[in-house]
NUKEGU-902764 format. One record per residue (C-alpha): x, y, z; residue number from 1. Coordinates in nm, 4 decimals, decimal comma, always signed. Layout:
<nodes>
NODE/X/Y/Z/NUM
...
</nodes>
This chain:
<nodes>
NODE/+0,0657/+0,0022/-2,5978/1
NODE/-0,1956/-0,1073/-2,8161/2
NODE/-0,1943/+0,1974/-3,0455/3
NODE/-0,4763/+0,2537/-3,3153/4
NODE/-0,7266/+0,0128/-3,1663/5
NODE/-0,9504/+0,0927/-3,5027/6
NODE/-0,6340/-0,1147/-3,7175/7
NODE/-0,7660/-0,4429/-3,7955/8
NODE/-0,5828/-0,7323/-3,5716/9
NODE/-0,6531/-1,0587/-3,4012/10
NODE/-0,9285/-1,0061/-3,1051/11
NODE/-1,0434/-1,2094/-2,8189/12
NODE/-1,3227/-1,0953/-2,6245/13
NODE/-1,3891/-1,1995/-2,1987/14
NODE/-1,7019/-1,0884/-2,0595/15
NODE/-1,6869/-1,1107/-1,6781/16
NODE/-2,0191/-1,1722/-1,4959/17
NODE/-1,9254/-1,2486/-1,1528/18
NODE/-1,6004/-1,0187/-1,0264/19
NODE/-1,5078/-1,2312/-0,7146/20
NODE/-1,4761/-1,5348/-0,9121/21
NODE/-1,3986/-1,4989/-1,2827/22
NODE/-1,1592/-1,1405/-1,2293/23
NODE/-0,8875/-1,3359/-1,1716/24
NODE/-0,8456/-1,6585/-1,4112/25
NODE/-1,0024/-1,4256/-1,6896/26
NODE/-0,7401/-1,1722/-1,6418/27
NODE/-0,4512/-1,4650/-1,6080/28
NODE/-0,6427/-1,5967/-1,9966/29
NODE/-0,6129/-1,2504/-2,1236/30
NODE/-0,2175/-1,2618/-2,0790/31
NODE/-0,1512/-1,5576/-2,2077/32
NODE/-0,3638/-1,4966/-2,5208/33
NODE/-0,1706/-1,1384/-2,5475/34
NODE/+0,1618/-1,3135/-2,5588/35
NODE/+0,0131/-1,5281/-2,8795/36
NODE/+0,0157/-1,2172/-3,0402/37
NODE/-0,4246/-1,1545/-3,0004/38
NODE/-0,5628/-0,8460/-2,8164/39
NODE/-0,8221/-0,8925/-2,5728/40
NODE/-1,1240/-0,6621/-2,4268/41
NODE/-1,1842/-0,7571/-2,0860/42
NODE/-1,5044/-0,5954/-1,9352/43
NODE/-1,8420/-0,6718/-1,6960/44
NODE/-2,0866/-0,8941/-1,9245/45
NODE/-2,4156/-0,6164/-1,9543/46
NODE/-2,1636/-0,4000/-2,0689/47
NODE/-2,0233/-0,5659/-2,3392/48
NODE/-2,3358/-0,6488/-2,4536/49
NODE/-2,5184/-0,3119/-2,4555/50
NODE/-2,1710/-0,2056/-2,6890/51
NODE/-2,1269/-0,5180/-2,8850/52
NODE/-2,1901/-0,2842/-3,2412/53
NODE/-1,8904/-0,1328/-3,1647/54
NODE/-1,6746/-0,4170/-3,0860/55
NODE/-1,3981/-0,5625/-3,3208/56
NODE/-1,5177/-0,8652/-3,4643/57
NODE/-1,3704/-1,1360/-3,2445/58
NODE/-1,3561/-1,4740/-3,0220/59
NODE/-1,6220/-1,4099/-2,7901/60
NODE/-1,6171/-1,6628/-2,4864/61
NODE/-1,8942/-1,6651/-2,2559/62
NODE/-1,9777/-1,8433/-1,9667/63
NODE/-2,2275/-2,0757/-2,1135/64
NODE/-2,4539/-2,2581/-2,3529/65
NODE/-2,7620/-2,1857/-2,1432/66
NODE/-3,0930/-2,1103/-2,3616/67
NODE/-3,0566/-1,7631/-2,2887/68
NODE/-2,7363/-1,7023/-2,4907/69
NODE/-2,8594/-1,8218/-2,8029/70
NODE/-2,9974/-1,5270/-2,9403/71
NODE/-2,7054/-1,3656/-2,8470/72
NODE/-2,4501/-1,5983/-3,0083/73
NODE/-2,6680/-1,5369/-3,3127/74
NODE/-2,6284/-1,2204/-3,3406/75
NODE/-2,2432/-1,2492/-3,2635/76
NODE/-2,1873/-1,4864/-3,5421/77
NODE/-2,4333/-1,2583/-3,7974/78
NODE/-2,1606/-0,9526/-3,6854/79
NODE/-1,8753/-1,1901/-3,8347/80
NODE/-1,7438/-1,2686/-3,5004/81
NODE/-1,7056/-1,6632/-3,3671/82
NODE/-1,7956/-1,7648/-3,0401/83
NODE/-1,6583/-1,9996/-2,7724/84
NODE/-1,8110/-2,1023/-2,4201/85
NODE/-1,7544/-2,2851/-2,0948/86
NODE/-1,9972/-2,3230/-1,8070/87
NODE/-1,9178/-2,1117/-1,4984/88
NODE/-2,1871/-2,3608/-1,3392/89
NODE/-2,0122/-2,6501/-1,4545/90
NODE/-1,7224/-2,7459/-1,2276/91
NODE/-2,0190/-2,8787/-0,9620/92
NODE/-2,3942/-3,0009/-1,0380/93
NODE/-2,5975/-3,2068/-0,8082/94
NODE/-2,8100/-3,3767/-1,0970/95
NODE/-2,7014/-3,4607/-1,4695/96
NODE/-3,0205/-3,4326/-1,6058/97
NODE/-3,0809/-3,1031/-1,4335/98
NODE/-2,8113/-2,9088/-1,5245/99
NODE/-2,8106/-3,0319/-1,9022/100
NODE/-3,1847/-2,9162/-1,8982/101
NODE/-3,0760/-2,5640/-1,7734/102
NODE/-2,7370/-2,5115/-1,8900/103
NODE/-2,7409/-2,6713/-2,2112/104
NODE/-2,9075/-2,5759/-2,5031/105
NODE/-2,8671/-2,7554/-2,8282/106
NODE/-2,8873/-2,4349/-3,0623/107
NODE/-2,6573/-2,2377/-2,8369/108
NODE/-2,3650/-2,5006/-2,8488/109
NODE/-2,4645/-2,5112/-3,2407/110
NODE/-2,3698/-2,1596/-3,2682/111
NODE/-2,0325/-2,2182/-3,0815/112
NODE/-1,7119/-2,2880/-3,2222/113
NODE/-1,5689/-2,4426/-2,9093/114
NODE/-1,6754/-2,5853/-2,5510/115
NODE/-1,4150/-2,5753/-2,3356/116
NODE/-1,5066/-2,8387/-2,0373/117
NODE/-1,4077/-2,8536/-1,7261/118
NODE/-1,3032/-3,1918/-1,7394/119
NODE/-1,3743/-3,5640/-1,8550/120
NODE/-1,6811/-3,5806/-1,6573/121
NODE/-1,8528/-3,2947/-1,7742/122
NODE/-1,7509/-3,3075/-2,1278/123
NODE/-1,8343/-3,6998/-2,1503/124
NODE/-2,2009/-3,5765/-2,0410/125
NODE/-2,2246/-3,2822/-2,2881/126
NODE/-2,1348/-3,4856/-2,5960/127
NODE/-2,3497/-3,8140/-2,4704/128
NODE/-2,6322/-3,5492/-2,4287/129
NODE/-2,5515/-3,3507/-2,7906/130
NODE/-2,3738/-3,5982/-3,0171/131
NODE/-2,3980/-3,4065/-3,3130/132
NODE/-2,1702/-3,1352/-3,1087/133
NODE/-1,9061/-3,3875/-2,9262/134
NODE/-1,6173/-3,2359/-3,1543/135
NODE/-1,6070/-2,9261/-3,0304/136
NODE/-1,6244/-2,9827/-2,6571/137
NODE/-1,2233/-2,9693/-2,5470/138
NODE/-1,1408/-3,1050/-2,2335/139
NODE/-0,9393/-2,8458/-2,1637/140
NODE/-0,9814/-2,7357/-1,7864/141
NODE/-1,0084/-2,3673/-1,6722/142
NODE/-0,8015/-2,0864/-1,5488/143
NODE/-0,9991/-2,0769/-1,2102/144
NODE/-0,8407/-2,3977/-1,0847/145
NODE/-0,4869/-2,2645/-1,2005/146
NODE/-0,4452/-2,0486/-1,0131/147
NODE/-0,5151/-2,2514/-0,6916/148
NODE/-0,2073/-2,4896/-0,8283/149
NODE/+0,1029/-2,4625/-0,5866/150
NODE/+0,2925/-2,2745/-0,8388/151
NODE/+0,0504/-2,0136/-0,8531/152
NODE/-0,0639/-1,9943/-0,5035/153
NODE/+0,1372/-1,6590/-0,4103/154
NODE/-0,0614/-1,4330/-0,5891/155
NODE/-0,2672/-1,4406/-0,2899/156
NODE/+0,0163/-1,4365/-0,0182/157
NODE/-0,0329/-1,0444/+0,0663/158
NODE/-0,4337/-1,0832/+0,1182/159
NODE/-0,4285/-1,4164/+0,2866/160
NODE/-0,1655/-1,2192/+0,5750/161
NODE/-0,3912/-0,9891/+0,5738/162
NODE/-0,6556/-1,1428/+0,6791/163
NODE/-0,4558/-1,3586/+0,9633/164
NODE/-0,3744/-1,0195/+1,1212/165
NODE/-0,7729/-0,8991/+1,0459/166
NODE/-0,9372/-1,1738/+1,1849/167
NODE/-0,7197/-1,4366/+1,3827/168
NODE/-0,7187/-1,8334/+1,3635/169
NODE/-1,0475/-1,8419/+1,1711/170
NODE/-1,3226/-2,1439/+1,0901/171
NODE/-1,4636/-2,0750/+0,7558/172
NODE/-1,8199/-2,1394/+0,6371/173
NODE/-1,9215/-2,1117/+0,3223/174
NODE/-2,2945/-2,1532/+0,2336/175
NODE/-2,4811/-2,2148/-0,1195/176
NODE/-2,8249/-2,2204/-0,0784/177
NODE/-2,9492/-1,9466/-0,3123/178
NODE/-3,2370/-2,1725/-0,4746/179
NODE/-3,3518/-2,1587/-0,1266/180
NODE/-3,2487/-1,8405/-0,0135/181
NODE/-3,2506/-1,6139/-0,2827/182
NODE/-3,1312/-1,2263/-0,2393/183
NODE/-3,4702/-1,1547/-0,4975/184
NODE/-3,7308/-1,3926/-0,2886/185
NODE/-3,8070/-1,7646/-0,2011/186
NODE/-3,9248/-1,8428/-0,5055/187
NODE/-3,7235/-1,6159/-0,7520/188
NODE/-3,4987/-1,9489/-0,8548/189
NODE/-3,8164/-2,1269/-0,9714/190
NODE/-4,0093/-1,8792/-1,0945/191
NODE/-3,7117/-1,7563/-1,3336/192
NODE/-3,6346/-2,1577/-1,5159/193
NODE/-4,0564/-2,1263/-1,6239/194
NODE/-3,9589/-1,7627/-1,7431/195
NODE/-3,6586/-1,9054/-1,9224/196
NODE/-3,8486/-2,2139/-2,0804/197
NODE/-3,6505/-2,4159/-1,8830/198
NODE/-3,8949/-2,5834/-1,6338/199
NODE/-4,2521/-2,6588/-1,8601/200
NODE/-4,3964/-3,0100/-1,6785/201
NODE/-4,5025/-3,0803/-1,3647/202
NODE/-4,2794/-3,3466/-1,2895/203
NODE/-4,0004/-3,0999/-1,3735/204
NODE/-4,1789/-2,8322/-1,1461/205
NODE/-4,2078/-3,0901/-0,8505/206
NODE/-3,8242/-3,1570/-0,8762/207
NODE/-3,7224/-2,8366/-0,8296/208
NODE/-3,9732/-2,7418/-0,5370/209
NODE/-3,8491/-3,0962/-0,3878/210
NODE/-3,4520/-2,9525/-0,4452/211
NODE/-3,5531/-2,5961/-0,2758/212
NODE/-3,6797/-2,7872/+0,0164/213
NODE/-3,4436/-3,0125/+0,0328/214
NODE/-3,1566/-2,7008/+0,0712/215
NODE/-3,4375/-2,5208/+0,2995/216
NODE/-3,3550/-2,8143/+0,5508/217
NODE/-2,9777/-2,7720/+0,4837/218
NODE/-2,9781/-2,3903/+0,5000/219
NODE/-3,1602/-2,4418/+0,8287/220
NODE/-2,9625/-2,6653/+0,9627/221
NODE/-2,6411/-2,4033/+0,9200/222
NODE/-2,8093/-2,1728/+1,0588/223
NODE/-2,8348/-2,3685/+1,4072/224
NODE/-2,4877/-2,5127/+1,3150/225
NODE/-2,3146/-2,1278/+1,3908/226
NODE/-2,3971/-2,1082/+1,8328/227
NODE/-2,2815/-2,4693/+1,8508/228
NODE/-1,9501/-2,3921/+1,6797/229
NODE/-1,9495/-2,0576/+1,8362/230
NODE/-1,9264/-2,2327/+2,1633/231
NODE/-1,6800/-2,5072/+2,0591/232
NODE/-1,4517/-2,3417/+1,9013/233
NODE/-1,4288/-2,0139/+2,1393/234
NODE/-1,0691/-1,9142/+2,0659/235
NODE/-1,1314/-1,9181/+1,7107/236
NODE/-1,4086/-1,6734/+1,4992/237
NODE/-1,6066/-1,8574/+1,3151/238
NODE/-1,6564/-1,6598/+0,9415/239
NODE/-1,9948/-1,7300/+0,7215/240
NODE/-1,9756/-1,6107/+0,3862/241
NODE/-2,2292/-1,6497/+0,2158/242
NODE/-2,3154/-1,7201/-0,1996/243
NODE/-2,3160/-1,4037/-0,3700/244
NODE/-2,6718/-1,4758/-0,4571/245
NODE/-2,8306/-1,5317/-0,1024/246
NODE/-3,0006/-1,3053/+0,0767/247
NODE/-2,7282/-1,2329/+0,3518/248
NODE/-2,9655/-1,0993/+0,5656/249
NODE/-3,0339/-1,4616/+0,7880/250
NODE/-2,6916/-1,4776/+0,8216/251
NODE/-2,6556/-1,1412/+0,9539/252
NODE/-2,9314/-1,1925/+1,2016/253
NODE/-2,8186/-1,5488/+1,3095/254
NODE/-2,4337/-1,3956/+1,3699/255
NODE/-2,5537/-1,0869/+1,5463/256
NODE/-2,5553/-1,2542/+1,9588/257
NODE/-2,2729/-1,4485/+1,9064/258
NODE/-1,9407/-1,3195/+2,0226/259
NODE/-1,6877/-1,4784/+1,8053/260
NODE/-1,9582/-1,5159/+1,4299/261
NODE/-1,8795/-1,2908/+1,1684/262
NODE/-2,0382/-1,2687/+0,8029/263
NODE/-1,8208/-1,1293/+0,5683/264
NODE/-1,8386/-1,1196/+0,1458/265
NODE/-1,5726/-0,9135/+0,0115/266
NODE/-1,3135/-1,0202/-0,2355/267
NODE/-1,2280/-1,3263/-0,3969/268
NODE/-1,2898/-1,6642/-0,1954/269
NODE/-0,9313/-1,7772/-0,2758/270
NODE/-0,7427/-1,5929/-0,0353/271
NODE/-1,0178/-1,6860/+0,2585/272
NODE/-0,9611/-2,0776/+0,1967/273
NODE/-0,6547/-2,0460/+0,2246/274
NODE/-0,5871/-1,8371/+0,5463/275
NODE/-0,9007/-2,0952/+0,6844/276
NODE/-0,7818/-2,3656/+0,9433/277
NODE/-1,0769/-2,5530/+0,8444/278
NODE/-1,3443/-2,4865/+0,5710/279
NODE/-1,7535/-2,6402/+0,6121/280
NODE/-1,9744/-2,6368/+0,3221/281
NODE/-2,2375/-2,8561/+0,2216/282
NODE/-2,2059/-2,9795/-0,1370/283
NODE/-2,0414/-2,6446/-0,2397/284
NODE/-1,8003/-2,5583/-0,4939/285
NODE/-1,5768/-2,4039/-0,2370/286
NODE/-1,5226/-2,7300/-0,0846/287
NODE/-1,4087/-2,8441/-0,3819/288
NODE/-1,1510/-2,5425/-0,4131/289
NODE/-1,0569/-2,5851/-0,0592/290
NODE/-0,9192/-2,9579/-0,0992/291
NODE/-0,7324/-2,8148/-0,4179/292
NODE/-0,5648/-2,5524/-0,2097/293
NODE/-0,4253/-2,8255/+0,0572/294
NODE/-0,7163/-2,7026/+0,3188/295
NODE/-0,8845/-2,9858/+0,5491/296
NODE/-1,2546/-2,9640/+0,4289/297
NODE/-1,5461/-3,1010/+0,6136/298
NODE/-1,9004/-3,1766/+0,4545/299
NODE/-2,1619/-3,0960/+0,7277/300
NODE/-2,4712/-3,2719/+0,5504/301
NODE/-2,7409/-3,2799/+0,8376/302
NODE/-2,9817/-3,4458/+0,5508/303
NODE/-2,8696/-3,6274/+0,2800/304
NODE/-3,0334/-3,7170/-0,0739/305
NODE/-2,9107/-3,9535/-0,4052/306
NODE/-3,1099/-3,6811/-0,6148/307
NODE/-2,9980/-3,3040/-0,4863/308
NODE/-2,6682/-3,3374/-0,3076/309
NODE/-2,3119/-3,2624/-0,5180/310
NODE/-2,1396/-3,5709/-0,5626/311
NODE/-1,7656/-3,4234/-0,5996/312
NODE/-1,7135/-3,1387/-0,2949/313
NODE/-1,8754/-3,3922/-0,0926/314
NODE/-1,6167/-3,6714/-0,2257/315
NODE/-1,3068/-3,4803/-0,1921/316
NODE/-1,4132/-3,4070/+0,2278/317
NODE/-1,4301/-3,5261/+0,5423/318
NODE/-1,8500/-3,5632/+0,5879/319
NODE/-2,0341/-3,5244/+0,9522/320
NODE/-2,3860/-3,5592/+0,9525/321
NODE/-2,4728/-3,3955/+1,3272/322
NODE/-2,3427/-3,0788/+1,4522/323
NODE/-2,1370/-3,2889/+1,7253/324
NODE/-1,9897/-3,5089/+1,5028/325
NODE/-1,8927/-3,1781/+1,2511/326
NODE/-1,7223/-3,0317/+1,5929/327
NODE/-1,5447/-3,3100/+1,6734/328
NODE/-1,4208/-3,3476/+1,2932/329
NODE/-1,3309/-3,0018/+1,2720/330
NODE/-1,1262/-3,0222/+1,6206/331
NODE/-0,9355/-3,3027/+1,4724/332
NODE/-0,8533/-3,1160/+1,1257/333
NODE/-0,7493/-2,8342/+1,3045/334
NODE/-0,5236/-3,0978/+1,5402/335
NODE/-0,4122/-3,2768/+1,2380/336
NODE/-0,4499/-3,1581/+0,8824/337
NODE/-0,5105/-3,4176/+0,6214/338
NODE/-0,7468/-3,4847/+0,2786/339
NODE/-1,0344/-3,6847/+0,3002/340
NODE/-0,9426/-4,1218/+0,1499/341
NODE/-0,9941/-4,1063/-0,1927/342
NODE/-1,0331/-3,7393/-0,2692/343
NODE/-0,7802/-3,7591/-0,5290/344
NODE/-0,8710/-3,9936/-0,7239/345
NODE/-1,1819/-3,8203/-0,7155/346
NODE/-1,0698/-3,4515/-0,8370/347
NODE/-0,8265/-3,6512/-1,1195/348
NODE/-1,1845/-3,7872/-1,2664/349
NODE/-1,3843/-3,4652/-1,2876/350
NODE/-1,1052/-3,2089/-1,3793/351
NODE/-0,8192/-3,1657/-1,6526/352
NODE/-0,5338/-2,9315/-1,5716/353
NODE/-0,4865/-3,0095/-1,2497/354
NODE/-0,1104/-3,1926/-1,3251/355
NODE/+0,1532/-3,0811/-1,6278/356
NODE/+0,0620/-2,8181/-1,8374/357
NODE/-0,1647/-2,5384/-1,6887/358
NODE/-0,5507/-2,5081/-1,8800/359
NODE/-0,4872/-2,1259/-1,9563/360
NODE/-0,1445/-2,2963/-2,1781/361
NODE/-0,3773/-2,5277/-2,3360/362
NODE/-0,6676/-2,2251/-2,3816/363
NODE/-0,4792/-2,0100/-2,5301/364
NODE/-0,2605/-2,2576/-2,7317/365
NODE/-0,6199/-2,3616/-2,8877/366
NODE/-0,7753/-2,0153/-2,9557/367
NODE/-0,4429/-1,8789/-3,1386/368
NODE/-0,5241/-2,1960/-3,3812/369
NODE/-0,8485/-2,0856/-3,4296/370
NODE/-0,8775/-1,8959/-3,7679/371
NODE/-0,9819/-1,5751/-3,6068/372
NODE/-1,1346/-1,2407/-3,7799/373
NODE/-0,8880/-0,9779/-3,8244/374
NODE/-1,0708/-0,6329/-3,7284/375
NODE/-1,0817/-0,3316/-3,5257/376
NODE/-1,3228/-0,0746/-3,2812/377
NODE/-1,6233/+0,0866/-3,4474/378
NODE/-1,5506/+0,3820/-3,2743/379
</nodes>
């Protein structure tokens, strides 16, 4: 028991903006900090914001540097409390220049105290891109790949049985295409970077309508990707879930005449990779965390580009670029599991933690060195 939670002490504080994907590793964080001897508030991102006056003074980490957070960082460190980020977005990005422009603003990581990257890759382009910041970004790694480790792996034993019983030998398919296919509109995505400050040129504006077209293609091409798996693979259901952003509702529509198509959302993606005999994406994150769980992968990339498609899922699977070669690939991972040639060497270059000691160990080791306030609830 925490007791008199108005007694100065040691606080860390973990907003959580997405449930399905941050619950977990944020949660796994919070326990290792707690055994170093510093409390933590764990709590949905709005609403630690709308209370932050009556907050303990703390180690606030959020999930990025973006433009957005600076005032907000400001304020933090004006309370007396420090403030540490990594980038949710940051494990996959299709174009360097892109996602330093949107998810990396100088006076936010100014404000920080730490930057806790993902791996060499993304810290070596953070500090090339912000010199005058390149000691605090820590290669550190991040609790979300943890806990898809082998050691770790069982917490989702229960829900991935659960599903096999649910559902059957499944095919999953995972889609991303929410600059295209935005739950708020077509062009929500684009108008929202010119109401951030983010996208001011037109040479900025015409690469971002030439990357929403580009995924328009791709998100139509899934779409007439489901009857021709639907027939090939007829003893198996074939599963979409789609991003949490998207509008689900073309998914819906495209699943409702087939027999064996189902579009389901709930619950971390973790335990559906895993029960998956194969998973299809197209330069997804989720392809990415299906070749760390041990899942055969395929890429299905019906249009390709140098500019807009994500170099690392795409490395670390088996690609197809026509729905007959996908269905062929797919038979044979289900026939014979195996990882994609050189997908190792590939996930060894972009991400720390993945061997020896766990990222939430080297997190936590880190945070307990920081010199930290000592305070305690407003109210």
């Amino acid at each position: 028991m925490m007791g008199d939670v108005s007694t100065p002490r040691r606080w860390l504080v973990l907003p959580i903006e997405t449930k399905a994907r941050e619950f977990h590793a944020k949660t796994f964080l919070a326990a290792a900090v707690a055994e170093r001897g510093i409390d933590v508030v764990l709590g949905e991102q709005n609403a630690l914001v709308a209370q932050r006056a009556q907050l303990p003074r703390a180690l606030y980490i959020d999930k990025s540097v973006a433009r957005t957070k600076e005032a907000h960082f400001r304020a933090l460190r004006d309370a007396g409390s420090l403030v540490a980020a990594w980038c949710e977005e940051g494990l996959v990005y299709r174009d360097r220049a892109a996602y330093l422009r949107e998810r990396v603003h100088a006076p936010s990581l100014a404000l920080a105290a730490r930057f806790y990257a993902w791996g060499p890759v993304q810290g070596a382009h953070i500090r090339e891109y912000l010199p005058a910041e390149a000691a605090k970004v820590i290669e550190t790694g991040n609790p979300r790949l943890d806990l898809l480790r082998p050691e770790l792996r069982g917490l989702y034993t229960s829900e991935v049985e659960a599903l096999g019983r649910r559902l059957g030998p499944y095919i999953l398919v995972n889609t991303n295409f929410s600059r295209f296919n935005h739950h708020l509109g077509h062009d929500w995505w684009i108008e929202a970077l010119k109401r951030r400050g983010t996208l001011t040129t037109p040479e900025q504006e015409a690469f971002y309508f030439g990357w929403r077209d580009f995924l328009g293609r791709i998100h139509h091409a899934f779409v007439d990707l489901l009857p021709r798996l639907a027939t090939a693979f007829p003893d198996h259901l074939i599963v979409v879930r789609p991003h949490p952003s998207e509008n689900h509702a073309p998914w819906h529509e495209a699943a409702l005449p087939l027999r064996n198509v189902e579009v389901h959302h709930e619950g971390p993606v973790v335990p559906w990779l895993l029960g998956a005999e194969t998973v299809i994406h197209n330069s997804c994150t989720t392809g990415l965390e299906a070749y760390l769980l041990g899942r055969p992968v395929a890429a299905y990339r019906p249009a390709r580009s140098e500019i807009y498609d994500s170099e690392l899922p795409n490395a670390v699977s088996h690609n197809a670029g026509t729905a007959g070669d996908l269905a062929d690939l797919v038979r044979g991972l289900i026939a014979r599991p195996r990882a994609a040639d050189g997908a190792e060497g590939a996930a060894l270059a972009h991400l720390a933690g993945l061997e020896g000691p766990l990222a939430v160990d080297a997190l936590a080791t880190d945070i307990a060195a920081l010199d930290l306030p000592e305070s305690g609830f407003a109210a």
